[in-house]
C-alpha positions as CSV (number, residue, x, y, z in Angstrom):
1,X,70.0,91.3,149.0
2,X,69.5,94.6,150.9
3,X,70.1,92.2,154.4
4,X,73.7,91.0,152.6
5,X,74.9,94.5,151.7
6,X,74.4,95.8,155.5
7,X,76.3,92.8,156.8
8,X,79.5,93.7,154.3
9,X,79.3,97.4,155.3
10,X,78.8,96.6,159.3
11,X,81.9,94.6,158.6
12,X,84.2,97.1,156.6
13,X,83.1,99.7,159.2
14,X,84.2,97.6,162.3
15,X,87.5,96.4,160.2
16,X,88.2,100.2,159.2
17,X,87.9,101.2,163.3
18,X,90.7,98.5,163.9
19,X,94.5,99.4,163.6
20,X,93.9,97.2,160.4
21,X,91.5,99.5,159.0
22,X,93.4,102.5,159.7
23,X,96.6,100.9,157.9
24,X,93.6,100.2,154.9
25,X,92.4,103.9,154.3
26,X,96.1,104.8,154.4
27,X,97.1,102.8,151.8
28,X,93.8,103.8,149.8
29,X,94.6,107.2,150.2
30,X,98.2,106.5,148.9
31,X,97.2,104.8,145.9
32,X,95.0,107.5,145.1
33,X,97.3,109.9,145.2
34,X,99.3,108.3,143.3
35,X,96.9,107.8,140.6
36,X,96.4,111.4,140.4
37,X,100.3,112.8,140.4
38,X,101.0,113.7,136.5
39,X,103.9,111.3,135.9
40,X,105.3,112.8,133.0
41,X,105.9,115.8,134.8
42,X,109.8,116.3,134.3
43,X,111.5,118.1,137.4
44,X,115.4,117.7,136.4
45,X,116.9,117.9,132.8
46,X,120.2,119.3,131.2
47,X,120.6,121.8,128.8
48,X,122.4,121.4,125.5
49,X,125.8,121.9,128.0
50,X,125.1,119.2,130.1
51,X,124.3,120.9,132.8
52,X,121.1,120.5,135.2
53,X,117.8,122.9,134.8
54,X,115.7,122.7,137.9
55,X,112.9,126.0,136.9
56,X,109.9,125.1,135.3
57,X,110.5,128.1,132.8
58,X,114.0,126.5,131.7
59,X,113.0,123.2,131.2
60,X,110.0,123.9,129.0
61,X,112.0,126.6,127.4
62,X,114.4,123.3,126.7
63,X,112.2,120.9,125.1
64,X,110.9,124.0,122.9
65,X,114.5,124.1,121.5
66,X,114.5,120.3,121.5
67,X,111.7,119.8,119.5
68,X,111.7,123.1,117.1
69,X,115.5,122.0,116.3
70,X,113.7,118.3,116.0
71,X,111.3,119.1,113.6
72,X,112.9,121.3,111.3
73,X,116.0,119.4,110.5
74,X,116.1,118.7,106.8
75,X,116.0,115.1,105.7
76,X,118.3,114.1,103.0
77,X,116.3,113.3,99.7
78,X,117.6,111.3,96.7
79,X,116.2,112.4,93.1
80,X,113.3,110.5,91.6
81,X,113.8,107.5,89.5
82,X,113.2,107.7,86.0
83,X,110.6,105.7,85.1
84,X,109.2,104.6,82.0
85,X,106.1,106.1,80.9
86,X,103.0,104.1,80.4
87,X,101.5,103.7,77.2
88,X,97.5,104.8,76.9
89,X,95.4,107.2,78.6
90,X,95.6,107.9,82.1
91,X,92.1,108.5,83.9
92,X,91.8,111.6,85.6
93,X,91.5,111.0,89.7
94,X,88.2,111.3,90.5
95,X,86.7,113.3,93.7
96,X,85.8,110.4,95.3
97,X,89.2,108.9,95.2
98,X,90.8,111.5,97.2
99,X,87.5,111.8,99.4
100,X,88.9,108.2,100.3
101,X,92.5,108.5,100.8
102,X,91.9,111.6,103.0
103,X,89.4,110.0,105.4
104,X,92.0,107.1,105.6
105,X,94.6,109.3,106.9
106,X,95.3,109.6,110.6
107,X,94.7,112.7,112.2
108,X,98.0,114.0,114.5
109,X,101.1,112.6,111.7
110,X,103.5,115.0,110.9
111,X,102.9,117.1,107.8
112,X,104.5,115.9,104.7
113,X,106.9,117.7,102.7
114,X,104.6,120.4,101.8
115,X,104.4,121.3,105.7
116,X,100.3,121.2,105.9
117,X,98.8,118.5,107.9
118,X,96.0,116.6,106.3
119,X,93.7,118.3,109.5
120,X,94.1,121.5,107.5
121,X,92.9,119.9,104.4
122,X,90.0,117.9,106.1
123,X,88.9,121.0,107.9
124,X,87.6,122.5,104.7
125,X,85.6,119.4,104.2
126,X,84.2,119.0,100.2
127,X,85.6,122.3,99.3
128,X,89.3,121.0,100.1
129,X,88.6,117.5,98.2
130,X,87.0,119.4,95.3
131,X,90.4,121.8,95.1
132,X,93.0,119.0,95.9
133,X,91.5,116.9,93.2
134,X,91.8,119.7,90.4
135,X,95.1,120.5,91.7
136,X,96.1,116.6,91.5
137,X,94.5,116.5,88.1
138,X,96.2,119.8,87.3
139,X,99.7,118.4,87.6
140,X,99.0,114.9,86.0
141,X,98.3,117.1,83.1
142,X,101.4,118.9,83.2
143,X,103.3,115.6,83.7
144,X,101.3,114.8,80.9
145,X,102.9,117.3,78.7
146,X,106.3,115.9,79.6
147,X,107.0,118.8,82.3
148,X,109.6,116.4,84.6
149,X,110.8,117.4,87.7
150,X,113.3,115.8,90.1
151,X,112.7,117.1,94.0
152,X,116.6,118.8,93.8
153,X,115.5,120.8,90.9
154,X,113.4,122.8,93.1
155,X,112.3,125.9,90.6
156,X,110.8,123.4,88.2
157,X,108.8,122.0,91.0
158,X,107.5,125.7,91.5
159,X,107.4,126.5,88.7
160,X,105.1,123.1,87.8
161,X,103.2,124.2,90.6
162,X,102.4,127.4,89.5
163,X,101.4,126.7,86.1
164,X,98.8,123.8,88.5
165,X,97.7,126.8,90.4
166,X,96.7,128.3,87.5
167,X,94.7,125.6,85.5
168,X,92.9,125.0,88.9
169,X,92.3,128.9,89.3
170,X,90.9,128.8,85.8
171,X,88.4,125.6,86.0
């Protein structure tokens, strides 16, 4: 084995001293370098005018603006359905349910409506499934007691959410 290695080496040595070999650690190097260059490194882009930004400062100052204007454009939203109620009792949602549905979530999504990423709520581990189940329990109660709420009518969603916050406060 040890004979068979020395032979491929004395070979790649004595290839690598031709004008072969030379052409060989050229391209090697190449590739490497190549390999290591940060492709998405952006070196031209145009403003909101059209025109070209060269500095380094500019452009990231650019996709800032890009993004922030990106992200914080409202979506349209349509009012809920009415639906009809369901007849019978409706179980409270247990600790373990939303325990689940949290560690099913995918880390890095964009924040729902709310604007808190599900890291946030993970972070605080069985604190933050302990408080997001009273709170979900909170407003099925309220729901409960025929508070309704469309997402246009925005003070009764506060206000249903304050009166949440407070049964959770109080348990």
């Amino acid at each position: 084995m040890a004979k068979a290695k020395a032979e491929t080496f004395e070979d790649l040595y004595q290839r690598l001293d031709s004008k072969e070999g030379h052409k060989i650690v050229y391209g090697l190097a190449r590739s490497r370098e190549r390999a290591m260059r940060d492709i998405t490194q952006v070196r031209l882009m145009k403003d909101k005018e059209g025109r070209v930004i060269q500095e380094e400062a500019s452009i990231r100052r650019r996709w800032q603006e890009y993004f922030g204007q990106l992200l914080n454009e409202e979506n349209p939203r349509g009012d809920l359905q009415d639906v009809e109620r369901i007849p019978g009792v409706v179980e409270e949602i247990k600790e373990k349910e939303v325990a689940e549905a949290m560690r099913r979530m995918q880390n890095g999504k964009a924040a729902g409506p709310d604007g808190i990423p599900i890291e946030a709520f993970k972070s605080l581990e069985e604190a933050g499934v302990t408080m997001l189940a009273k709170l979900f329990n909170a407003i099925l109660r309220c729901l409960m007691h025929g508070e309704r709420a469309s997402l246009s009518q925005s003070s009764k969603v506060k206000e249903m959410s304050r009166n949440a916050a407070t049964i959770v406060a109080s348990s």
